[in-house]
C-alpha positions in Angstrom: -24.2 -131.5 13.2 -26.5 -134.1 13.1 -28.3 -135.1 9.4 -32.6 -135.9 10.3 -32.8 -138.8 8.2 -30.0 -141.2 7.3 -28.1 -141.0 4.7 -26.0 -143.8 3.2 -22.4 -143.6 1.9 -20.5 -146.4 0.1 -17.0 -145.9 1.6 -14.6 -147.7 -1.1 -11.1 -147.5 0.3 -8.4 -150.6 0.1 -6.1 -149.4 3.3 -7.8 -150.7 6.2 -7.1 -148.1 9.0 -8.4 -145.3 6.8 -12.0 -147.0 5.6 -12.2 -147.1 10.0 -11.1 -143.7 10.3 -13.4 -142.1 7.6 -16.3 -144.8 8.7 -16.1 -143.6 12.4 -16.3 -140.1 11.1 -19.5 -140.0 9.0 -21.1 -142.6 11.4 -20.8 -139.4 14.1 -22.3 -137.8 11.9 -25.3 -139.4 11.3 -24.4 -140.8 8.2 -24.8 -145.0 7.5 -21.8 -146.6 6.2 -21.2 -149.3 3.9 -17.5 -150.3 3.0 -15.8 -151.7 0.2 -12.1 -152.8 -0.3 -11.8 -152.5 -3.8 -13.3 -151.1 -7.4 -15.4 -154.6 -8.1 -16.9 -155.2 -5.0 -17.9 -151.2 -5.1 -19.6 -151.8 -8.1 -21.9 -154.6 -6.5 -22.5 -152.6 -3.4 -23.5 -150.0 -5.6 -26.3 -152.2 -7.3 -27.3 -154.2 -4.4 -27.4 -151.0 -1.4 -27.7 -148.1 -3.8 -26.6 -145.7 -1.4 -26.7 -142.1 -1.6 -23.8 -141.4 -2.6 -20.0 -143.1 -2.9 -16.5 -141.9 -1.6 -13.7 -143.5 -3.3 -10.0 -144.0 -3.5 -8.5 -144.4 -6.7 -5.8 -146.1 -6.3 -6.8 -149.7 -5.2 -5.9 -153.4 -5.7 -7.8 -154.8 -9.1 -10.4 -152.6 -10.2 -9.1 -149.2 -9.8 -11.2 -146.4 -8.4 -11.6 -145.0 -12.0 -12.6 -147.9 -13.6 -15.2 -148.5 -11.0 -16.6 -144.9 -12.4 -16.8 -146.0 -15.6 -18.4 -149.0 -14.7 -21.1 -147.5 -12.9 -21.7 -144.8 -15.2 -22.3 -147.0 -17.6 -24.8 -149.0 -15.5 -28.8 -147.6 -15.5 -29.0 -149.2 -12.6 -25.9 -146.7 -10.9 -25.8 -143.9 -13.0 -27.1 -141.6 -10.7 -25.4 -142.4 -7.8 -22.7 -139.4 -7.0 -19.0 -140.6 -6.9 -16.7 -138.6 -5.2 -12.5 -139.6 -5.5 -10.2 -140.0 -2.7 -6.9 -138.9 -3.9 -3.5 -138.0 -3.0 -2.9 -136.9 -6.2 -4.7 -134.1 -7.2 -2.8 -134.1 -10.8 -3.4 -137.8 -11.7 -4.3 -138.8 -15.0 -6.6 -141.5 -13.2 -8.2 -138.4 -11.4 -8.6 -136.3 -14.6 -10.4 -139.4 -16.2 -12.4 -140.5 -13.1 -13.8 -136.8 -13.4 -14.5 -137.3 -17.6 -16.2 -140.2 -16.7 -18.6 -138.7 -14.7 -16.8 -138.6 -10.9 -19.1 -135.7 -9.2 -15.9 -134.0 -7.6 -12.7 -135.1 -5.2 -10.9 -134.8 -2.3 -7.5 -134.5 -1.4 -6.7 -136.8 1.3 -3.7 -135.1 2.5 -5.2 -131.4 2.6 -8.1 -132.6 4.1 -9.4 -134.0 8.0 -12.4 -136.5 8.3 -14.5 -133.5 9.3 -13.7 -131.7 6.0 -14.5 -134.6 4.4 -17.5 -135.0 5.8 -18.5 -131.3 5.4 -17.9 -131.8 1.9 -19.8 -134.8 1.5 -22.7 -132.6 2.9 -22.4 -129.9 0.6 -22.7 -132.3 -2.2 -25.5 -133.8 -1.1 -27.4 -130.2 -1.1 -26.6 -129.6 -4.6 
């Protein structure tokens, strides 16, 4: 399903071959992608692009995805911007405080195929 007008996502992921997998993905469809390797340069992405709305991985080198959230939150500039946190672990206290601090929702990388992700992506959007 191709989206009219384009759309960009902030992709923040720290393992290589999964950023290209996910990038490819919402690039089909229809979606422009921006990527970031880890929580700080997420942050400036954020402020310089302001995209539409950010998928990202928790766990990452530096600043972790959670302390990314908090830094945006806390930022006029980003605040508005819906986060959505790649995880593996569902039950993380990094998840649970990702989602206090404002995180719009997650996804569970393992239970869940780039088209799912997508198609969630989507559905947040609408809301």
């Amino acid at each position: 399903m191709k989206m009219v007008s384009k759309i960009l996502l902030l992709l923040v992921e720290d393992e290589e071959a999964i950023a290209q997998m996910y990038s490819d993905r919402f690039k089909l469809a229809g979606f422009d992608v921006d990527v970031a390797h880890e929580g700080e340069e997420a942050v400036s992405k954020m402020i310089s692009g302001h995209p539409n709305i950010v998928l990202m991985d928790i766990l990452m080198p530096g600043l972790s995805g959670t302390e990314a959230v908090e830094r945006a939150k806390a930022n006029p500039a980003t605040r508005g911007i819906p986060i959505v946190m790649l995880t593996n672990y569902p039950e993380s206290v990094d998840l649970k405080n990702a989602l206090k601090l404002g995180a719009a929702d997650y996804i569970i990388k393992s239970e869940s195929d780039p088209g799912q992700v997508v198609e969630k992506i989507q559905r947040i959007l609408k809301k």
